[in-house]
N, C-alpha and C positions, 0 to 999 in steps of 0.2 A: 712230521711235526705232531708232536701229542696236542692234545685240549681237553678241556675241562666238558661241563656240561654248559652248551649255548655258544654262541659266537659273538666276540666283542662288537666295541662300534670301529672301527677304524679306517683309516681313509689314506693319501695318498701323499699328503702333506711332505716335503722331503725333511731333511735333516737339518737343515740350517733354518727350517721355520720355526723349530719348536721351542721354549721356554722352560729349561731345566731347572732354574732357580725356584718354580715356587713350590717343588715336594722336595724335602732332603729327605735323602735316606742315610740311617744312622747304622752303627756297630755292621758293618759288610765286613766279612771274613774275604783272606785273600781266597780262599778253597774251601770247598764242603766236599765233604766226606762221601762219596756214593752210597747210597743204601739207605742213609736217613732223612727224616723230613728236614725242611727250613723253613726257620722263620723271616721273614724280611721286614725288619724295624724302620718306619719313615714319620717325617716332622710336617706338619699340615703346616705354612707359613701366613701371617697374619692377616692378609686380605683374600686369601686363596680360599674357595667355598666349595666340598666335595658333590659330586651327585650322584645319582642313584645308579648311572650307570659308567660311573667310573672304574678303571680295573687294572693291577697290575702286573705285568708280563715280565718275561725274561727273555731278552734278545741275544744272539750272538753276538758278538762286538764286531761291527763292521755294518750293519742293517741301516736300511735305508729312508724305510716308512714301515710305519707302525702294522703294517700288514704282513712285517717277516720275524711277528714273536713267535718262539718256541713254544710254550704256555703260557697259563692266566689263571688271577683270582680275583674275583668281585671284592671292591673293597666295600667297608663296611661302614655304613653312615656314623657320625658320632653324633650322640643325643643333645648335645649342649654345644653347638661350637666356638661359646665366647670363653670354657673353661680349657686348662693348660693342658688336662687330660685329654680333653676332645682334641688336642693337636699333635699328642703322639699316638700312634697306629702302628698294627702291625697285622700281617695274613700269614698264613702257613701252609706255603708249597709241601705238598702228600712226595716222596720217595716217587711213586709208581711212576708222577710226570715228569721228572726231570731229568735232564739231558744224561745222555751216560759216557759221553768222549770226553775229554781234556781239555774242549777248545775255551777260549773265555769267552764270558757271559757277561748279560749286568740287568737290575733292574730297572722298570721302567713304569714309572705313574702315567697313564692313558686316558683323557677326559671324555666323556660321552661322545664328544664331537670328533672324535679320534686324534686330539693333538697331543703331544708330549708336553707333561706339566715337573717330572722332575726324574733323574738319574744317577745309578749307581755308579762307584766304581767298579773297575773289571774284576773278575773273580772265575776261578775253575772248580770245575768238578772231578778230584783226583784224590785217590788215599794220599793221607800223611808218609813223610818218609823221613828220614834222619837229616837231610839238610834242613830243614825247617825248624830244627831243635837246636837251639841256641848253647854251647855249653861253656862255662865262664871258667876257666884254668889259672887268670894270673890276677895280681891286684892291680897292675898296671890296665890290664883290659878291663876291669871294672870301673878305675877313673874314667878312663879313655868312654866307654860306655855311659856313664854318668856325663861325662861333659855332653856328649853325642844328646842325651836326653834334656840335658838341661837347654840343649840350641834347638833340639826338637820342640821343647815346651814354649818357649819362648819364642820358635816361628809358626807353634801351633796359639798363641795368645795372638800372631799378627793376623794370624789366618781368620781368628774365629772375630778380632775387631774389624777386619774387611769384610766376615760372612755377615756380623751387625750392618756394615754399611750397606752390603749387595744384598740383604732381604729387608731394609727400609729402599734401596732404590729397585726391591722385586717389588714393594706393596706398593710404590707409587704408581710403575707399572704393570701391579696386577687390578688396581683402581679404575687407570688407562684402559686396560687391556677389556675390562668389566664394561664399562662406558661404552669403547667402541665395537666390542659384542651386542651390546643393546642396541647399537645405532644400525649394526648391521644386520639385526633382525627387526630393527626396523625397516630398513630398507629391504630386507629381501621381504615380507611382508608389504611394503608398496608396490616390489616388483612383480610378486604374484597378482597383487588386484589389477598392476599396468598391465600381465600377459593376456589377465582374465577381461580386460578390458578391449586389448589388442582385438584378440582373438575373436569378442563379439563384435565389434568393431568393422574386422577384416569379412566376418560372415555376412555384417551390414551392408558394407561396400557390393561383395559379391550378387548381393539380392539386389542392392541399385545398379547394378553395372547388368545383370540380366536384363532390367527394367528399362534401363535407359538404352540397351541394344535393341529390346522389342519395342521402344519407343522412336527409336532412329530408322525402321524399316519401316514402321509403318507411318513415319514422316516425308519417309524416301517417296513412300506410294502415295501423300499426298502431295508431295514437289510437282510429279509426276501428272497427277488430277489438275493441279494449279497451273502448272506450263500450258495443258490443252488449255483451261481455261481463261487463260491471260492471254495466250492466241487470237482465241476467240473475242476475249474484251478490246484487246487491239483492235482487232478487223470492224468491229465496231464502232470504235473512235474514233478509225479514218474515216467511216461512213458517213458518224456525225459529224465531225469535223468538215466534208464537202457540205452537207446540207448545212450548216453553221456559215460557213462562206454565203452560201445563197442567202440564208435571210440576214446576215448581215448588211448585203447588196441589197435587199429589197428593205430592210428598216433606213438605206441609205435615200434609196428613193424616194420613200414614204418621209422621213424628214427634209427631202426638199422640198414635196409637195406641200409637208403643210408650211413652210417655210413662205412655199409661192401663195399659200392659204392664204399666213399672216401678213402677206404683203396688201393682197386683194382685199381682207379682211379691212384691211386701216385703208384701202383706196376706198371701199366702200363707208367706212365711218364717215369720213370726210364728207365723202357726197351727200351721206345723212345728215349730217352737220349742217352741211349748206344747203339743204333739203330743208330743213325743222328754221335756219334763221327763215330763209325766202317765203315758208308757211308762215312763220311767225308775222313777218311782211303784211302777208295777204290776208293772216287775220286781223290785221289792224285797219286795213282799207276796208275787209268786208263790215268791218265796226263803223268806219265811217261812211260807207256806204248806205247800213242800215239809220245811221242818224241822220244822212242825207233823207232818205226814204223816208223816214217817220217827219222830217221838216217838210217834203215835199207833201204827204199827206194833210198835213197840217194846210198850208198853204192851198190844198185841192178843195179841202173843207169847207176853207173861207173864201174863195174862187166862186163855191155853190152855195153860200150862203150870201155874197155877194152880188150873186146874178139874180137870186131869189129877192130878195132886197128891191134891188133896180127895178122888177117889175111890176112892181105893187106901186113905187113912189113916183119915178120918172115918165118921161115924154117918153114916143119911140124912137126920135133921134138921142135921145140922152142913153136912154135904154140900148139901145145899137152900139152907139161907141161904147161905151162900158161894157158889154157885153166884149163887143172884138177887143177890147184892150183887156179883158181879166181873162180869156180865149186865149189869149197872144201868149200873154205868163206863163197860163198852163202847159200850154204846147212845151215852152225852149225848156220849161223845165224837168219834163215828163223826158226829152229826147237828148237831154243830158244824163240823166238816171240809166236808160237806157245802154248810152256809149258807154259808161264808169263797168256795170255790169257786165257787156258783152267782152271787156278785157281780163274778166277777170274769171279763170276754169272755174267752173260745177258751180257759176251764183246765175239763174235766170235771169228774165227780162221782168222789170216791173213793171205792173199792168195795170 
């Protein structure tokens, strides 16, 4: 396989992916001539935008993916591509590269991204020879030839209003075709940040899943600390737990006792009770006691100021019986004072 200088972009795309309609190629001879250059004449179509590393090859007719051209030429940006010139092109395959068997060829417009954008018809590489020379002998073959032409021009008028139709429904679809190239570099442009994402991501993970392995042994070895020591806090509950029983048992005791407390306590109120009226009692007797006392003084008073009396004024018989008779008073009432008192705890004898 010859080539040029540099190697295209091309890729693996098959032959039913690619989009022939948006490069024509114009004036393709059935055969070139071995020995000389070619030119290869093609139509840039009206939504189709060339680039810089666009290039076109010459395949054997039969090829599969643009990876089994024979040669290549960079094509050539045009300066202006809204003008009619910038949409016809042409490159010029050199003699030295091209193929030198008989087999057919064709050309082939190849975009940066290695897809096929437009195609020749077949054509060889072989000297001229006397079939190919037309020679016109009679006037009847020249009608005959003239009508032939005239059905020729007129199914090349249908051809070129269907090539109208099919390069308005190429630009609709090379519009399409533009749109979801941007969408697809958009997305492969998400796709890379999702890998570049992934990727730290998964390196994230791997540092937590280290981290949480060395945090699961060494939770192992505190299970491990915890079980001895739940053992141990066990054996201690049950311990508490008997001595829990016992002061239960003895706060049981110690609430009956005071229970017997509170019983004894109000036995004892009561007694107080009847204590403090029966004082109450006995201070009201010792009050009339004491007014007894203070009348009985009184009355002793006048008993000796009575007998003092009698002996200054009276006889001694007048003086005698007065005497025993204010005597006699004294007495029952001094040994009434006496009785009242002796009934009565902690009050003496009056004297």
């Amino acid at each position: 396989m010859e080539e040029t200088i540099g190697e295209p972009p091309t890729s693996a795309v098959l032959l039913d992916h690619c989009h022939f309609s948006q490069v024509i190629f114009n004036s393709v001879e059935k055969f070139y001539v071995p020995g000389g250059d070619v030119t290869c004449y093609y139509t840039l179509t009206q939504h189709f935008i060339p680039r810089r590393k666009d290039w076109i090859g010459i395949f054997r007719v039969g090829w599969k993916t643009t990876r089994e051209y024979y040669t290549f030429m960079w094509v050539t940006l045009p300066t202006d591509l809204n003008s009619e010139a910038a949409k016809q092109q042409e490159v010029q395959f050199k003699a030295y590269y091209l193929p030198k068997d008989d087999e057919y060829y064709q050309f082939c417009y190849v975009d940066q991204d290695g897809v096929v954008r437009g195609a020749s018809i077949p054509f060889q590489f072989r000297p001229e020879n006397e079939e190919d020379i037309l020679v016109v002998t009679t006037q009847g073959e020249v009608e005959e030839i003239e009508q032939h032409n005239k059905e020729l021009r007129k199914e090349n008028k249908e051809l070129k209003d269907s090539c109208v139709s099919l390069q308005k429904q190429n630009s609709d679809l090379q519009a399409e075709l533009q749109k979801k190239q941007e969408e697809l570099e958009t997305l492969k442009s998400i796709s890379k940040k999702l890998e570049e994402t992934m990727k730290e991501q998964k390196d994230s993970w791997k540092t937590e899943l280290l981290q949480l392995k060395e945090q699961s042994q060494k939770m192992s070895s505190e299970n491990e600390r915890m079980g001895v020591r739940v053992d141990q806090l066990q054996a201690q509950l049950s311990t508490q737990e008997k001595e829990m029983e016992k002061l239960v048992q003895r706060v049981q005791e110690k609430t009956e006792q005071v229970e017997q407390l509170k019983k004894e306590n109000g036995q004892l109120f009561l007694n107080l009770t009847e204590q403090r009226a029966h004082q109450k009692t006995l201070e009201q007797t010792v009050e009339e006691m004491k007014q007894q006392r203070t009348t009985a003084a009184k009355k002793q008073q006048e008993l000796t100021a009575c007998l003092s009396l009698d002996g200054y004024v009276g006889g001694s018989l007048k003086k005698g019986r007065d005497e025993g008779s204010c005597r006699g008073a004294a007495e029952m009432n001094l040994t009434r004072n006496h009785e009242v008192a002796g009934s009565i705890p902690g009050v003496s004898s009056v004297g």
